[in-house]
C-alpha positions as a Markdown table, in Angstrom:
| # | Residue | x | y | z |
|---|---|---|---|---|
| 1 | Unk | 81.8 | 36.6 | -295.3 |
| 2 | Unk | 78.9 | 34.5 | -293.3 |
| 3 | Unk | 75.7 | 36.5 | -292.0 |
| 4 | Unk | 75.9 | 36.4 | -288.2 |
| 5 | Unk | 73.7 | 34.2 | -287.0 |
| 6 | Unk | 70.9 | 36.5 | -286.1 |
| 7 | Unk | 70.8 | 37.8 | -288.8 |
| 8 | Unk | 70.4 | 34.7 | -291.6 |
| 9 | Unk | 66.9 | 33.8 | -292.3 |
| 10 | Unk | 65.7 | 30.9 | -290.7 |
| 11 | Unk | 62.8 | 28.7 | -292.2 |
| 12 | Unk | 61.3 | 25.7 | -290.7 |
| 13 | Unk | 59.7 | 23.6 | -293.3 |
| 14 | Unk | 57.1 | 20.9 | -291.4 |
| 15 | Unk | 57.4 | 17.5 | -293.9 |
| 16 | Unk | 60.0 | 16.3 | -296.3 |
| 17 | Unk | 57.8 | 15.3 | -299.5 |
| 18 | Unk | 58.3 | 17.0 | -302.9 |
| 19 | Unk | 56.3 | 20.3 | -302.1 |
| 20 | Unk | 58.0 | 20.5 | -298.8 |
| 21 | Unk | 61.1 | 20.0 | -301.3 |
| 22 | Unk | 60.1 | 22.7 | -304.0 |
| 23 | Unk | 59.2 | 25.6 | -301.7 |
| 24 | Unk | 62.3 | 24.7 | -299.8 |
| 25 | Unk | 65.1 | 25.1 | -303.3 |
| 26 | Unk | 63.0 | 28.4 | -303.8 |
| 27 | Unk | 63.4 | 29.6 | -300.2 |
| 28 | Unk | 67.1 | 28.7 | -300.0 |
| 29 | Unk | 68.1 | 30.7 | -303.3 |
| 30 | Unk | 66.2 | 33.6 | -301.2 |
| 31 | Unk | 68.6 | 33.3 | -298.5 |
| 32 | Unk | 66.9 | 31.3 | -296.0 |
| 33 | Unk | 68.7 | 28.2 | -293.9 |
| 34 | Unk | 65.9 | 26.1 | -294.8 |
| 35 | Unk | 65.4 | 23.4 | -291.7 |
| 36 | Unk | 62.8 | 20.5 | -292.9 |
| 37 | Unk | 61.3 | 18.5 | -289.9 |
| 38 | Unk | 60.1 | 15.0 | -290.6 |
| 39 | Unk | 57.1 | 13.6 | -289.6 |
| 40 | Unk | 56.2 | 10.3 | -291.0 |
| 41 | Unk | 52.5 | 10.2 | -291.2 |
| 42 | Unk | 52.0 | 10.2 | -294.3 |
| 43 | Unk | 54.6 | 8.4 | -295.5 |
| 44 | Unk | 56.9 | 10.0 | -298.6 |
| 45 | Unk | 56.6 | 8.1 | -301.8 |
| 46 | Unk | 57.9 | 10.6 | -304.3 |
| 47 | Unk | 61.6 | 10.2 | -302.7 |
| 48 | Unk | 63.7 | 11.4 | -305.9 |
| 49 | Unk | 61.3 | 14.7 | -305.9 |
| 50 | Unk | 62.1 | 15.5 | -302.8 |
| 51 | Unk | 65.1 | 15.8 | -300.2 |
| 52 | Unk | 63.6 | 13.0 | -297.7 |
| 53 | Unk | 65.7 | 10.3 | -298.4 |
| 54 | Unk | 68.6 | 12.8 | -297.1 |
| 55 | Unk | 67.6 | 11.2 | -293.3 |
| 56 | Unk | 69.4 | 8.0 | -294.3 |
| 57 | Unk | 71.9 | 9.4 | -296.6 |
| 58 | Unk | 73.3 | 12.3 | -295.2 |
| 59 | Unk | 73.3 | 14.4 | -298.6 |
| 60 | Unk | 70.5 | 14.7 | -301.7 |
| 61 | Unk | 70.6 | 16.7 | -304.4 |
| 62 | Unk | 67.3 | 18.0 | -306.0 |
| 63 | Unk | 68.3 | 20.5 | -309.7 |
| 64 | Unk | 71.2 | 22.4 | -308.0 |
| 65 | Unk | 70.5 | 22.2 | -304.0 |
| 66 | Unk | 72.2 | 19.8 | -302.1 |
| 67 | Unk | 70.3 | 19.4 | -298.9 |
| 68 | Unk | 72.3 | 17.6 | -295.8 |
| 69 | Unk | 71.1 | 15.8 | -292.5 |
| 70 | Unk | 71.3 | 17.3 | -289.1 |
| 71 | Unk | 70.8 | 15.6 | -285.8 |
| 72 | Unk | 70.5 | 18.0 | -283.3 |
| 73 | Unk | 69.9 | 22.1 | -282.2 |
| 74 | Unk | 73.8 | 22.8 | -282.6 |
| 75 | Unk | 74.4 | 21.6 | -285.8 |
| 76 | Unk | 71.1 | 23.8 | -286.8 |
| 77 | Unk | 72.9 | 26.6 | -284.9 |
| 78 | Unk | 76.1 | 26.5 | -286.7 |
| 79 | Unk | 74.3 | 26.0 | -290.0 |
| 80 | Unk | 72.6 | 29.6 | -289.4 |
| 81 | Unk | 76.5 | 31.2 | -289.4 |
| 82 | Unk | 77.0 | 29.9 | -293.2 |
| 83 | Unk | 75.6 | 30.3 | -296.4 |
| 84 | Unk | 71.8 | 29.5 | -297.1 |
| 85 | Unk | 71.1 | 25.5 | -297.3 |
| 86 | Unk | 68.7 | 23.4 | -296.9 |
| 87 | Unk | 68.6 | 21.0 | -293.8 |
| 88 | Unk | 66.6 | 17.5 | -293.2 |
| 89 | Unk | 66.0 | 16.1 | -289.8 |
| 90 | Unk | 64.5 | 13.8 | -287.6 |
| 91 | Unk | 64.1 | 16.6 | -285.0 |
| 92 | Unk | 60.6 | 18.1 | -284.5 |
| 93 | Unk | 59.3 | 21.5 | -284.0 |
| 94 | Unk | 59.7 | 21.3 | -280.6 |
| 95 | Unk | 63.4 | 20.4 | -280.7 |
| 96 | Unk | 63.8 | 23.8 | -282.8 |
| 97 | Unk | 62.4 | 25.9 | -281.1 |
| 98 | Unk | 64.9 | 26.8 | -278.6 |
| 99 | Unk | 67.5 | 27.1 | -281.8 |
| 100 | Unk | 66.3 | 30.5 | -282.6 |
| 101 | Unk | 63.1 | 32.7 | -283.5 |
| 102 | Unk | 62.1 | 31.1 | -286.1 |
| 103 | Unk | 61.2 | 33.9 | -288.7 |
| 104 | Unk | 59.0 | 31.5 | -291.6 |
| 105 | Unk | 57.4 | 28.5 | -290.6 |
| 106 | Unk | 55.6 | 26.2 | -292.9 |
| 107 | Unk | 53.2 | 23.2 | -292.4 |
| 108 | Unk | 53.6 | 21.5 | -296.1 |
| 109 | Unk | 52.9 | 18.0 | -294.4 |
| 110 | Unk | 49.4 | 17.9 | -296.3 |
| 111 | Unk | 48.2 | 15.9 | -293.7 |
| 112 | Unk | 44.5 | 15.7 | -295.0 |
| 113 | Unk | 42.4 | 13.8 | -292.3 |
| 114 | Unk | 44.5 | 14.9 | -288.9 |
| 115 | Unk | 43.6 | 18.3 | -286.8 |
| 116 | Unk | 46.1 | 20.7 | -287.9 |
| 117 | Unk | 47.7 | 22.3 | -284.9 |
| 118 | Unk | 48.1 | 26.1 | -284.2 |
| 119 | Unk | 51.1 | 27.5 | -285.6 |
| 120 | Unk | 50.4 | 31.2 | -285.1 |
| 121 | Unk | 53.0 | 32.9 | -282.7 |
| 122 | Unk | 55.5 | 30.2 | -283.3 |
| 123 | Unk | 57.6 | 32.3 | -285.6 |
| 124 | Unk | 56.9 | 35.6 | -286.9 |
| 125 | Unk | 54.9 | 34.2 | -290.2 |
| 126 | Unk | 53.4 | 30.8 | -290.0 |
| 127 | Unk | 51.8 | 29.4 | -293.4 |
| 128 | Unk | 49.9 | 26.4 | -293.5 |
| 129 | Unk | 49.6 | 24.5 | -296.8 |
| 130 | Unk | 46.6 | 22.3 | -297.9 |
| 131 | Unk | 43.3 | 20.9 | -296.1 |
| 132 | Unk | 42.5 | 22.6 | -292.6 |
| 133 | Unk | 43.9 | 25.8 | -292.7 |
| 134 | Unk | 42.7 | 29.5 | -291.6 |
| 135 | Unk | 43.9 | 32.4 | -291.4 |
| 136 | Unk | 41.6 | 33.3 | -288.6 |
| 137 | Unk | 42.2 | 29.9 | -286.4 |
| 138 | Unk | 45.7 | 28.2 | -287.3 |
| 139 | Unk | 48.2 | 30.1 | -289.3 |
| 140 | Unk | 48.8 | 33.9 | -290.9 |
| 141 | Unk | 48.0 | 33.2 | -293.9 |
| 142 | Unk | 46.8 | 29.9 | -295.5 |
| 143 | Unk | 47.7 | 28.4 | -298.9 |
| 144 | Unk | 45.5 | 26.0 | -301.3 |
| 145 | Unk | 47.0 | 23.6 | -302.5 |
| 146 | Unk | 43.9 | 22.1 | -304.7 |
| 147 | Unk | 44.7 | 21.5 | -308.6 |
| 148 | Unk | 43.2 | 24.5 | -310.4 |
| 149 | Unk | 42.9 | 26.8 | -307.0 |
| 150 | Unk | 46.2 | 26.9 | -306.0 |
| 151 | Unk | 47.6 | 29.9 | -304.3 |
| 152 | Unk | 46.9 | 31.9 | -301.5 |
| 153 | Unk | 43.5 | 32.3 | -299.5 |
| 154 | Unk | 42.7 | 36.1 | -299.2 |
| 155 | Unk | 40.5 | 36.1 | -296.6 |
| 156 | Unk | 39.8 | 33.9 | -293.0 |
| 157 | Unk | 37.9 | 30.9 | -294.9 |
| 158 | Unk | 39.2 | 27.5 | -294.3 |
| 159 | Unk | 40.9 | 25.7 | -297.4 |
| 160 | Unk | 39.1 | 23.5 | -299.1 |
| 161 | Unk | 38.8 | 19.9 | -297.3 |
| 162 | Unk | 39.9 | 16.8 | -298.9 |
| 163 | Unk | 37.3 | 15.0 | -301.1 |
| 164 | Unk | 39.1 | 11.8 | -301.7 |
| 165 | Unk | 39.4 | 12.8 | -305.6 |
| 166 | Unk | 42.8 | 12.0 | -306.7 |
| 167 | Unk | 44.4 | 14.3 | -309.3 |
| 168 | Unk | 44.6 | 13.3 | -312.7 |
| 169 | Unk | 48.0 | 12.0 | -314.2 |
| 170 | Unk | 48.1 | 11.3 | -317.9 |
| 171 | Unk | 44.7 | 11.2 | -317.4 |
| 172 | Unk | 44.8 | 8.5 | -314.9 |
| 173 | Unk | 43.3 | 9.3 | -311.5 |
| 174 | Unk | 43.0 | 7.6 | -307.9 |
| 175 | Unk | 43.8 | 4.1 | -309.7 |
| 176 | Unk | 47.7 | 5.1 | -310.8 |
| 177 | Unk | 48.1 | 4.4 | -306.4 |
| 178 | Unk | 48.0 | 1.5 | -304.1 |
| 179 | Unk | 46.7 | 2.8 | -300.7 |
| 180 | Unk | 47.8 | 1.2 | -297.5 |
| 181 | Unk | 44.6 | -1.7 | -296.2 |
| 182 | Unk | 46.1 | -1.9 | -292.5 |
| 183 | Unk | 49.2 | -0.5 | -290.7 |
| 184 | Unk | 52.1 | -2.6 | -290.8 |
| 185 | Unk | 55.8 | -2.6 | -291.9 |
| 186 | Unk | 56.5 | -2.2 | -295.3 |
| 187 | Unk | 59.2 | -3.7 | -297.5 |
| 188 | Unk | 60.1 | -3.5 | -301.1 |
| 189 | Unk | 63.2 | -4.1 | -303.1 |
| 190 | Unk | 62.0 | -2.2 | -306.1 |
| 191 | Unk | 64.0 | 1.6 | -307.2 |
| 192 | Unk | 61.8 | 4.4 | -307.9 |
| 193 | Unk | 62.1 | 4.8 | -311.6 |
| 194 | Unk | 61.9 | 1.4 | -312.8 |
| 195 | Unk | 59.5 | 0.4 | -315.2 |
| 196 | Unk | 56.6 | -2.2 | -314.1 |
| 197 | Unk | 53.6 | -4.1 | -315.1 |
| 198 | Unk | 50.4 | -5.0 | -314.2 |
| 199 | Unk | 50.5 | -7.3 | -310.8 |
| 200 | Unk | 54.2 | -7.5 | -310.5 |
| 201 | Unk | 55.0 | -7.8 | -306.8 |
| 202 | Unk | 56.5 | -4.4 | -305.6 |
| 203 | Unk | 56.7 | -5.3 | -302.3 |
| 204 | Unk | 55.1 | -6.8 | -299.1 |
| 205 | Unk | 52.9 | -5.0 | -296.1 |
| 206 | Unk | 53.4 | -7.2 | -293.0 |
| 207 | Unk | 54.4 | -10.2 | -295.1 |
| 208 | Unk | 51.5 | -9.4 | -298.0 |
| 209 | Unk | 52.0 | -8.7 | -301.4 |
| 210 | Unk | 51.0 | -5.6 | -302.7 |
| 211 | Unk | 50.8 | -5.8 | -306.6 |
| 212 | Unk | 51.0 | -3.1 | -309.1 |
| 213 | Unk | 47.9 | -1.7 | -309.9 |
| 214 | Unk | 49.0 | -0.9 | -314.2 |
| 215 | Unk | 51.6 | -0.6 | -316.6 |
| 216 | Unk | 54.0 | 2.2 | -316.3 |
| 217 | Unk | 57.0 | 3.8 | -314.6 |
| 218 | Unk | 57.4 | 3.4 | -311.1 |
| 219 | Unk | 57.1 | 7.5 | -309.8 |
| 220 | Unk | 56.9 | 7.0 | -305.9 |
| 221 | Unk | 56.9 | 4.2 | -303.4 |
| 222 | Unk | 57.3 | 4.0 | -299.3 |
| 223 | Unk | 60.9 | 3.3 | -298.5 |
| 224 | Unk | 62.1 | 0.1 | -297.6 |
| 225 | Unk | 61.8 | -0.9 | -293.8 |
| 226 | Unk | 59.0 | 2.3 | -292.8 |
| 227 | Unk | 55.9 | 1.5 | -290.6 |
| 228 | Unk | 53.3 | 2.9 | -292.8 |
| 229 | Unk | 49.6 | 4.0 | -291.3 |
| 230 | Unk | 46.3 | 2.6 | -292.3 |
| 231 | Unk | 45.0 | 4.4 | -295.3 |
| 232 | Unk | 48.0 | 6.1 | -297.1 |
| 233 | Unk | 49.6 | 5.9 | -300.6 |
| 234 | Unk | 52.3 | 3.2 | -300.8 |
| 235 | Unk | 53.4 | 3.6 | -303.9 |
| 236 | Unk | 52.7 | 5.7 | -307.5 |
| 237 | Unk | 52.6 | 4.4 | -311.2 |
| 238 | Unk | 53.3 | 7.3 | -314.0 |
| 239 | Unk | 51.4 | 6.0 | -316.9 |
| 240 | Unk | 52.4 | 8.5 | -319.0 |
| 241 | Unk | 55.0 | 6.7 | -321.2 |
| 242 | Unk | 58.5 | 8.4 | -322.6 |
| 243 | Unk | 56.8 | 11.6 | -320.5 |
| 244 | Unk | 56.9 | 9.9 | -317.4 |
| 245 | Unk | 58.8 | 12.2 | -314.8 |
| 246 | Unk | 59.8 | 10.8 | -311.4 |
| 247 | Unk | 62.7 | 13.2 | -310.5 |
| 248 | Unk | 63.2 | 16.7 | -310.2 |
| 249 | Unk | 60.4 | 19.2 | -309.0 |
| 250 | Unk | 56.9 | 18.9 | -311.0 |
| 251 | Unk | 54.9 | 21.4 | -311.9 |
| 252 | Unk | 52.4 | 21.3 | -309.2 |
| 253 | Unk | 54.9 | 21.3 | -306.6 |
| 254 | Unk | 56.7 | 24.5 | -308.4 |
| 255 | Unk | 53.2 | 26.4 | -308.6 |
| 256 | Unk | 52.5 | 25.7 | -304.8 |
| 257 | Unk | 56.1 | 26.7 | -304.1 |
| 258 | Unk | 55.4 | 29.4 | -306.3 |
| 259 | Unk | 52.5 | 30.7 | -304.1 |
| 260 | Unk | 53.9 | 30.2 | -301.7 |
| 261 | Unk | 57.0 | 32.9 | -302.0 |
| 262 | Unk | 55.0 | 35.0 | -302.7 |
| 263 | Unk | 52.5 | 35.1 | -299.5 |
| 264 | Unk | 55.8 | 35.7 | -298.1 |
| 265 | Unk | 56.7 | 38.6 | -300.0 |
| 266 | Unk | 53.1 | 40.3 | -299.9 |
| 267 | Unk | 53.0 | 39.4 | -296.0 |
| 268 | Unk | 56.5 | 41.6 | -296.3 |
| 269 | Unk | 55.9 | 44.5 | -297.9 |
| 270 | Unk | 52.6 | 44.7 | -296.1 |
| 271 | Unk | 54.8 | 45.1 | -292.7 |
| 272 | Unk | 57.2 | 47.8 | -294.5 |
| 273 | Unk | 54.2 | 49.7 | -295.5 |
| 274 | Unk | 52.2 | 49.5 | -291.7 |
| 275 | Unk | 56.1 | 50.8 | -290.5 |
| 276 | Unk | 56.5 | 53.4 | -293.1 |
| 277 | Unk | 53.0 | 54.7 | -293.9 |
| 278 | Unk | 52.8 | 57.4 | -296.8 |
């Protein structure tokens, strides 16, 4: 028998990109209706990681979650009467809001050069992921997302800022990208997952040709038709061969899903102990 609807766990996941995507599948087999709220700066490349693409297709499926589109508060309303899924939308936090308190909110849009926004008081635990976040300015508790630091900060420093370094992938760094020259509109006709070589064509930025940067397996690229900032990733080449993995959740975005679960659960039982003190 469906949860009433006030009392269903309600999550509001800020991005759609593959971490957004792996802390999502772990919150929804917790029980949570999982709500993820686009926002298009930066643009998601690693589309068959991640439920994004659901915004154009009505229904994804990442492992075993099939995540469908909603277009407005009523349909997110409803949602909260059945079982725990995950949701994609166009709608922003603003437009949820009046849905309900929201009881998790999560900023996993790794924004890196932007002001990150307050998000404390906007549901009853706010957790902000990556580059410019504080537990004692912008969110309850803040998560880094660096390789080889990732979990969550225990105190009120800031997490680390970006440094431009790109993480290594089959030992190939920064170079395994193409990063956006100017904004512009951005079209390719090439699938994720095909394989590619060394200044083929993968698409056009405002009528140029953006080539590929190496050999490999196409892993992420801009979909077809977005207006893409100044700046960002377009599009990702796995070098790594028969290893090459471009769908499914990957192991970073499992560890920072991973950590972050379990600020939840420590921000938990820390409120059941302050109720219920020896």
């Amino acid at each position: 028998m469906p949860q009433p609807n006030h009392h269903r766990l309600f999550a509001v996941i800020l991005g759609t990109n593959e971490i957004a995507s792996a802390i999502g599948i772990q919150l929804v087999r917790a029980g949570y209706c999982v709500v993820m709220s686009h926002d298009p700066d930066p643009p998601v490349i690693r589309r068959k990681m991640a439920f994004h693409d659901a915004l154009f297709t009505d229904t994804v499926q990442l492992e075993d979650i099939v995540a469908e589109r909603v277009d407005d508060g009523m349909q997110v309303h409803q949602a909260l009467r059945r079982p725990a899924q995950i949701l994609v939308t166009w709608l922003g936090l603003l437009d949820l809001l009046p849905v309900r308190h929201i009881d998790l909110l999560i900023d996993a849009r790794l924004q890196k050069r932007r002001i990150t926004p307050d998000l404390r008081r906007l549901g009853r635990l706010a957790i902000g992921l990556g580059p410019g976040f504080s537990s004692n300015s912008n969110c309850d508790i803040a998560v880094e997302t660096r390789p080889g630091k990732i979990g969550p900060v225990t105190d009120a420093r800031w997490t680390d800022a970006a440094d431009g370094v790109a993480s290594s992938l089959g030992d190939v760094g920064a170079e395994r990208f193409v990063y956006s020259p100017f904004a512009g509109r951005w079209h390719t006709p090439v699938e994720i997952g095909t394989r590619v070589y060394r200044d083929l064509v993968l698409g056009h930025l405002s009528g140029i040709p953006v080539l590929a940067p190496r050999d490999g397996i196409l892993r992420g690229i801009a979909r077809d038709g977005s207006e893409v900032p100044a700046g960002v990733k377009l599009l990702e080449i796995d070098p790594r061969g028969r290893h090459a993995q471009w769908t499914g959740t990957d192991q970073r975005g499992r560890a920072i899903a991973n950590a972050t679960t379990a600020a939840v659960k420590l921000h938990t039982a820390h409120r059941i102990t302050q109720r219920n003190p020896a």
